[in-house]
N, C-alpha and C positions, 0 to 999 in steps of 0.2 A: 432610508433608501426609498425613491420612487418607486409605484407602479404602474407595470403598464398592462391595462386590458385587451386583449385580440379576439377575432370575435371570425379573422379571417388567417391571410397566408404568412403573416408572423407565428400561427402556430408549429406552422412547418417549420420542421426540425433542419433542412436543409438552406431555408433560408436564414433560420436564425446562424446558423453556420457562417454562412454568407455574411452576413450584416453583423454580427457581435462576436466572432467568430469562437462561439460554442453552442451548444444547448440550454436553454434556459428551462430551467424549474418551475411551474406555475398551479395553480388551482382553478378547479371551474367555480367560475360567477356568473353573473346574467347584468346586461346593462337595459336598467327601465325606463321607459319612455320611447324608444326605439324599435327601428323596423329596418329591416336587412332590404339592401336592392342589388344590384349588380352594376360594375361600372366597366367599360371596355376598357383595358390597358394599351395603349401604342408607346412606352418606354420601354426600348428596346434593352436598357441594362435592368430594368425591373422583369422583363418579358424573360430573361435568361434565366434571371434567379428561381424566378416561383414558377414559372412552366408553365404559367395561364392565363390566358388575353383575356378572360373576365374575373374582378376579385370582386367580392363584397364589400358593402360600404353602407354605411347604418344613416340613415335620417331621423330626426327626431320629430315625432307623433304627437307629442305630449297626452299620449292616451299609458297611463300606468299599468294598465294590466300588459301591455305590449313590451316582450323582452326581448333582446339577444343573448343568445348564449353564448360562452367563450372563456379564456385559459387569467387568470390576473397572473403578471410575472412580478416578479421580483428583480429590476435592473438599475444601471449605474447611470449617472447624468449623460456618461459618455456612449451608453446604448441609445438613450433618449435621441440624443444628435447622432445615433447612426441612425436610429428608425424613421429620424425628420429626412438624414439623407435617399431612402427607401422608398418613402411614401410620395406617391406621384400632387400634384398640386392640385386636385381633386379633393383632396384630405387636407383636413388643420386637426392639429391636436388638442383638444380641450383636457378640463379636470372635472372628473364628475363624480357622482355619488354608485356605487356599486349597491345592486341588489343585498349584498353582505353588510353593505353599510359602510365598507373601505372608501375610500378616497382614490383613484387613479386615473390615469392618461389614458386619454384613447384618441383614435383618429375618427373623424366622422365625415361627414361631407359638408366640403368646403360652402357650396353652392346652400345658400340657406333663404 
């Protein structure tokens, strides 16, 4: 079973509703290498669900002691392609190394 790390408004219990339509189960991890910035949303079916015209969005520093915090879920391939449908084009999804040492999906910023 894939995972996916969030670090932003995937945590929300109401959007996950919205996009996978239930609540997903997760644990906190930390993604290293990364640094949290903020990105304006103007998708107006993204703006409906999460309720906030700025969401977080992680750059990669390549400095290790630099982490995000955030929830790793446990989802289906077919959550995977909701969250790709969710996440505005600002984001790509990579696989990376979790502070835990798991293996999982996360969105980051596309702009590299």
């Amino acid at each position: 079973m894939p995972l996916l790390f969030s670090y932003g408004t995937l945590r929300d219990p109401a959007v996950q509703r919205a996009n996978f339509g239930r609540e997903l189960d997760g644990r906190e991890d930390a993604l290293p290498g990364y640094a949290t910035r903020l990105l304006e949303i103007t998708d107006p079916n993204v703006l409906a669900v999460s309720g906030e015209t700025h969401h977080p969005i992680v750059v990669a520093t390549g400095v290790p002691t630099d982490q995000v915090p955030g929830v790793v879920f446990d989802v289906t391939d077919e959550d995977l392609v909701a969250a790709d449908g969710y996440e505005v084009d600002d984001y790509h999804r990579i696989l990376v190394s979790l502070a835990s040492g798991v293996r999982a999906w996360v969105y980051v910023s596309a702009a590299a």
